[in-house]
C-alpha positions in Angstrom: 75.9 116.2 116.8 76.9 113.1 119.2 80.3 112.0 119.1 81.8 108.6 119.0 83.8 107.1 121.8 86.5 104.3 121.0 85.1 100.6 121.4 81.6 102.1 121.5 79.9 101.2 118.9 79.1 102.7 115.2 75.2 102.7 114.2 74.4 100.7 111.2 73.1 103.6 108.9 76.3 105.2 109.4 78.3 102.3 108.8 76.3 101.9 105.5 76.7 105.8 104.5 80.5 105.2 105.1 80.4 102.1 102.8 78.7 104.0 100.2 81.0 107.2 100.0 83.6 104.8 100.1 82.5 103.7 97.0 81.7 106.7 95.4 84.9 108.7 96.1 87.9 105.6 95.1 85.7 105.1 92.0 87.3 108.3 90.8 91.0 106.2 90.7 89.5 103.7 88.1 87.3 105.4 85.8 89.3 106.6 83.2 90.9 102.6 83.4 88.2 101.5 80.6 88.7 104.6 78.5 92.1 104.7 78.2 92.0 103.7 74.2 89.0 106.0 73.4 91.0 109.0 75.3 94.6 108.1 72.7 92.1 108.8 70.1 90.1 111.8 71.5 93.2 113.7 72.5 95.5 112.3 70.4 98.8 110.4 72.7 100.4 107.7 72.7 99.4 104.7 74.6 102.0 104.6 77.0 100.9 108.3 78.0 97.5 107.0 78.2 98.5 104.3 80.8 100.2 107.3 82.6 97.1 108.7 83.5 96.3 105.7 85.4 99.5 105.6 87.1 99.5 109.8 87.5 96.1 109.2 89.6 97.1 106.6 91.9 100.2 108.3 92.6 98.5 111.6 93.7 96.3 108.6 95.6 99.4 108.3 97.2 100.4 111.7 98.4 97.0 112.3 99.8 97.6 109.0 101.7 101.2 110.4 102.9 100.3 114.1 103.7 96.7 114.2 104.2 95.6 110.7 106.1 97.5 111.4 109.3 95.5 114.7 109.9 92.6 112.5 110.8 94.6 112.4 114.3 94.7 116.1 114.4 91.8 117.8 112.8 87.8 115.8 112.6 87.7 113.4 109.7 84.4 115.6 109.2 86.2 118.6 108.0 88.4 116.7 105.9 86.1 115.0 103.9 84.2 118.3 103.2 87.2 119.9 101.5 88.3 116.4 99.8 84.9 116.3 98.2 84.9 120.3 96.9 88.7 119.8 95.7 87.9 116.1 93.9 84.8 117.6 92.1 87.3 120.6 90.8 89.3 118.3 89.7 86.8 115.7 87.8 85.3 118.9 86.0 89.2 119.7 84.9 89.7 116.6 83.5 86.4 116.2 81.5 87.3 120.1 80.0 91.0 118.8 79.2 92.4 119.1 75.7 96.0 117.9 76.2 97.9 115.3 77.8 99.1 118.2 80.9 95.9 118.6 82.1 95.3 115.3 81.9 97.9 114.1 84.3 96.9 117.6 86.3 93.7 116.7 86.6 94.4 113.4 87.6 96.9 114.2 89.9 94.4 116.1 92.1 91.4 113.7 91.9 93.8 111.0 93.2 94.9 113.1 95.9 91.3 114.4 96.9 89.7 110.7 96.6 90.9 109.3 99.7 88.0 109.4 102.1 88.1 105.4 102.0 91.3 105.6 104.1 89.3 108.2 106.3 86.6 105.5 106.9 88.0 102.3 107.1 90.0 103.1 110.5 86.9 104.9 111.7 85.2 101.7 111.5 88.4 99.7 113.0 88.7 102.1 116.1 85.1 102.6 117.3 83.6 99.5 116.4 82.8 97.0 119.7 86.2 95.0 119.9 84.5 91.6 118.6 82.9 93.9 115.5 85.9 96.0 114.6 87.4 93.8 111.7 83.5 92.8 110.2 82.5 95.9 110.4 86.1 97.3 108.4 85.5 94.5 106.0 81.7 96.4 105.2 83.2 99.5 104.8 86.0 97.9 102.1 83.0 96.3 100.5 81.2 99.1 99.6 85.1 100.5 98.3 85.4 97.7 96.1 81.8 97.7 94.7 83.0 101.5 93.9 85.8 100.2 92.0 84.0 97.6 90.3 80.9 100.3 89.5 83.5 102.7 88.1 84.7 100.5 85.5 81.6 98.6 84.6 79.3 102.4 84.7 82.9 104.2 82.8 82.6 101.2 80.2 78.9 102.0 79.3 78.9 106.5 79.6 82.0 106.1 77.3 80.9 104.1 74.8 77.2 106.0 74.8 78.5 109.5 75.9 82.2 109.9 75.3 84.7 109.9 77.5 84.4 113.1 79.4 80.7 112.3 80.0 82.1 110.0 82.9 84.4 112.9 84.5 81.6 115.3 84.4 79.1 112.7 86.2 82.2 112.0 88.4 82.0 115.8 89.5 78.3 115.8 90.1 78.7 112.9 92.2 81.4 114.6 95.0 79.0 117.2 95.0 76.3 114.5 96.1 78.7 113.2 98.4 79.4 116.5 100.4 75.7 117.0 100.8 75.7 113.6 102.4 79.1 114.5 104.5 77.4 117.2 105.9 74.1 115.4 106.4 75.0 112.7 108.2 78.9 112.1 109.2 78.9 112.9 112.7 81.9 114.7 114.5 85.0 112.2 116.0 87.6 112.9 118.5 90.6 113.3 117.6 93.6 111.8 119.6 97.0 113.8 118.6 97.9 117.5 119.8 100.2 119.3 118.1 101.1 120.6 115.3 101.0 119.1 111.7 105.6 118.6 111.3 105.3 117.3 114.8 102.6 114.9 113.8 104.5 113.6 110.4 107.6 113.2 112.4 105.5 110.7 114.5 104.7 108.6 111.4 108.0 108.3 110.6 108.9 106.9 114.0 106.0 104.2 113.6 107.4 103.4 110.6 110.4 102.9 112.1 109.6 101.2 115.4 106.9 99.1 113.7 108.6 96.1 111.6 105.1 94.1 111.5 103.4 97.4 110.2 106.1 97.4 107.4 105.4 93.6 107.0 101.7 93.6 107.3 101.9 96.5 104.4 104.4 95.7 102.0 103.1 92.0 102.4 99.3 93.6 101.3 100.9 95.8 98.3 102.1 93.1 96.9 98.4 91.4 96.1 97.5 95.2 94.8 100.3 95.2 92.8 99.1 91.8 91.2 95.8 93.0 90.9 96.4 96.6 89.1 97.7 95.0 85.8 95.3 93.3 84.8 92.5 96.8 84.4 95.5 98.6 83.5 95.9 97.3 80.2 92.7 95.2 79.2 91.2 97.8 77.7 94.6 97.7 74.8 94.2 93.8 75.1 90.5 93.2 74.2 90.7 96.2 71.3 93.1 93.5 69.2 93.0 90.1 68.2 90.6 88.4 68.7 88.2 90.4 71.0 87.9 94.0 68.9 85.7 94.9 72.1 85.2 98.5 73.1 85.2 100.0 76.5 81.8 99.1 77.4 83.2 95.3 77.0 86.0 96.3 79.4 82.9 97.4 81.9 81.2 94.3 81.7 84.0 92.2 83.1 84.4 94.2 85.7 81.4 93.1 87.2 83.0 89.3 87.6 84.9 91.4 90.1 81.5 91.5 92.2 82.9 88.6 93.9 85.9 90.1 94.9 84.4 92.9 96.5 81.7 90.7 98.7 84.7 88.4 99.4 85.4 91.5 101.7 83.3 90.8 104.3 83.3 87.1 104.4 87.3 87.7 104.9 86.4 90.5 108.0 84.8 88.2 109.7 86.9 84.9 108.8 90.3 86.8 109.7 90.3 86.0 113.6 89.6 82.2 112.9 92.0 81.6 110.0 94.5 84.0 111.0 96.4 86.3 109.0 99.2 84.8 107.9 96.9 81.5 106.7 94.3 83.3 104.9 97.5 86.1 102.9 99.0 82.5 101.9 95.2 81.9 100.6 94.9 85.7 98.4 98.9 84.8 97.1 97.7 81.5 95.8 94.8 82.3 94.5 96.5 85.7 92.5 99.5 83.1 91.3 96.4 80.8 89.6 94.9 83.7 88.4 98.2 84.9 86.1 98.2 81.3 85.3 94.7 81.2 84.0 95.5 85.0 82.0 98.2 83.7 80.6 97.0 80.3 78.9 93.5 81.1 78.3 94.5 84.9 76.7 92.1 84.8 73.8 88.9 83.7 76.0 86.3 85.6 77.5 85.7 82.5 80.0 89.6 82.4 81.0 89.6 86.6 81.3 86.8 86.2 83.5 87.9 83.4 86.1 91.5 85.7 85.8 89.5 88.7 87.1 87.8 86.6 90.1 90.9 85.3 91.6 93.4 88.1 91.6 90.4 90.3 92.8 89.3 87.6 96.0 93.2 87.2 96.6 93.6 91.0 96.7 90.5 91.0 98.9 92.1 87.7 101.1 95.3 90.0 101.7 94.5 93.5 102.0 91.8 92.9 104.5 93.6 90.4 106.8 96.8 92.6 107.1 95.0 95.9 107.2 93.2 95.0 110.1 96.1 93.4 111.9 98.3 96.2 111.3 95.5 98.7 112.6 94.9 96.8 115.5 98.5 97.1 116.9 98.4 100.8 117.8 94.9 102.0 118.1 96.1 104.9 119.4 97.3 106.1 116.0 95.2 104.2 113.3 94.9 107.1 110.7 99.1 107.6 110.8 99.1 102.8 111.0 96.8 103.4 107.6 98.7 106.3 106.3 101.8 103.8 106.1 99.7 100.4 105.2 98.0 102.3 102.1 100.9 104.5 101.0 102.9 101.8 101.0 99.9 99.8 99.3 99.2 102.4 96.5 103.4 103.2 95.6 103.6 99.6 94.7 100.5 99.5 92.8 101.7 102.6 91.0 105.0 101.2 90.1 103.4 97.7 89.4 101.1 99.9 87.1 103.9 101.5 85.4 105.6 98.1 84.9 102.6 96.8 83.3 102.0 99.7 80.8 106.3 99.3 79.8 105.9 95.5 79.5 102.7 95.6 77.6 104.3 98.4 75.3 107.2 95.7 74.7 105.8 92.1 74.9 102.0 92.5 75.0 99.8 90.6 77.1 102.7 88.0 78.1 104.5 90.5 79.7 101.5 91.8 81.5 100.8 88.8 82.7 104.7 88.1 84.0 104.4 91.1 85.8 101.2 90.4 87.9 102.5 86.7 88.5 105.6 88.2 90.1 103.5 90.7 92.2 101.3 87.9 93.4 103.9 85.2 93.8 105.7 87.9 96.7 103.4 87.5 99.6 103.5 83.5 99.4 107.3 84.0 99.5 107.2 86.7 102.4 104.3 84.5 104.5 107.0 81.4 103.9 110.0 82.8 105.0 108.5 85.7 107.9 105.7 86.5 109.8 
């Protein structure tokens, strides 16, 4: 099996099998996001312990992130992804078996921390793409990640509604099991550019963390738009079953597929981010979050308003997370899996805590105070790209 060389070049069909596993390994993080009503009944919590699943999964999104990202320096992103995809099809099958709230948050513990071959592609793409290609072809691979997340929702939606709710985690299973057949098909073997050991490795992260302060910008700047867009899935499912929607989780699926534009904003941002610039087109995906709220907020009770909501915040999301991804990969190619491991654990803390702000405020104030806190998540990267760059 050929290896690839930095700067080299990536062949399409690999480029599109990347894309696609993308998508079907972070669709585990947003499945059970439409079901989170039908699983309070089934199991029989509260809904505040339902949103904790949600916020349970992105977190263990997280520590995979943190402990397991920078070993793509060390060890073949090959080999990782084999094990992610036997461990994150354990862990679906433990979640659709579940009868209690702990195995539950188990469960969904361990399929966020097994789900993050994304974050093993996307600076894959960065670091062997030609130098003119690298951020088009990262902006591919984070389209076919977002058309995951928008297919989990949308495909979640529909199995639970026709199926039941644990339908979804045992097709989730079955497809890791696809995807390591196609892992060991077709991802080729890549060198690997740290020798060491694995303490001796994290301790290096930390120093980039440290000696980087437009990595921590770049990031924190990026997990702002996440945190804007996370509220808005996390609790529509309670919002459309009252007044005046009394919609069910397949309704909940349907929007999601406004998101559509979101995800193929990815790509037109790739390849628009060395024209525009960074900081111009992260002013852009603030703005555009900030009208979404807006919209939420006043037009609450409308499918129409829900839907231009869901467009913005997901093309702002797009507009930010692209553009400083890429820039923060590009300034030590050297180390992009431990640059990523502190862009998208960064990126996925705040979205867990904007998650878990969003489940307390709608618990408190309902949809006006999910709507407060995805404005104030949005409005922080406008006020970051005025004041620093």
């Amino acid at each position: 099996m050929n290896k690839f060389q930095p700067n080299q070049g990536i062949p399409r069909h690999i480029l599109l099998i990347m894309a696609v596993l993308s998508g079907f390994t972070v669709a585990n993080l947003y499945y059970n996001q439409p079901l989170l009503e039908m699983i309070c009944g089934s199991v029989g919590i509260t809904q505040v312990q339902a949103n904790l699943i949600t916020v349970i999964t992105q977190m263990g999104y997280a520590l995979g992130l943190l402990f397991v990202i920078p070993l793509a320096d060390m060890i073949p992103v090959r080999r990782i992804t084999i094990c992610a995809m036997v461990l994150a099809s354990a862990s679906a099958f433990l979640i659709a078996v579940s009868n209690n709230v702990w195995l539950l948050w188990g469960g969904s513990l361990f399929l966020g921390l097994c789900s993050i071959m994304p974050q093993l592609f996307v600076p894959m793409a960065t670091l062997f793409s030609e130098p003119e290609n690298k951020s088009r072809n990262m902006g591919y691979v984070v389209t076919g990640l977002m058309m995951g997340i928008i297919s989990a929702r949308f495909i979640s939606g529909y199995i639970g509604s026709w199926f039941g709710w644990r339908a979804m985690f045992y097709i989730a299973g079955g497809l890791m099991l696809m995807g390591l057949v196609i892992t060991l098909i077709f991802i080729p073997q890549v060198s690997v550019s740290f020798k060491g050991s694995y303490r001796e490795l994290m301790k290096t992260v930390g120093r980039i963390f440290v000696s980087q302060p437009r990595i921590r910008f770049y990031s924190f700047r990026s997990a702002m738009g996440f945190g804007s867009l996370l509220p808005i899935w996390a609790c529509l499912a309670f919002h459309l079953a009252g007044e005046p929607f009394h919609a069910g989780s397949n309704m909940v699926g349907l929007l999601s597929l406004f998101g559509i534009v979101g995800a193929m904003a990815a790509s037109g941002v790739g390849k628009l981010v060395p024209t525009v610039g960074i900081r111009r087109m992260s002013v852009i995906g603030s703005c555009s979050q900030v009208m979404a709220w807006v919209v939420a907020f006043l037009f609450r009770d409308s499918y129409a308003g829900l839907v231009i909501a869901i467009i913005l915040v997901d093309v702002g999301s797009q507009c930010l997370q692209v553009s400083n991804q890429g820039g923060s990969l590009r300034l030590l190619p050297e180390a992009t899996n431990r640059v990523n491991t502190i862009f998208m654990t960064t990126f996925f803390v705040t979205g867990s805590i904007s998650t878990l702000f969003s489940g307390i405020s709608w618990s408190h104030f309902g949809w006006d105070g999910v709507c407060a806190v995805g404005f104030l998540f949005g409005l922080g990267p406008l006020i970051m790209s005025a004041f620093r760059e």
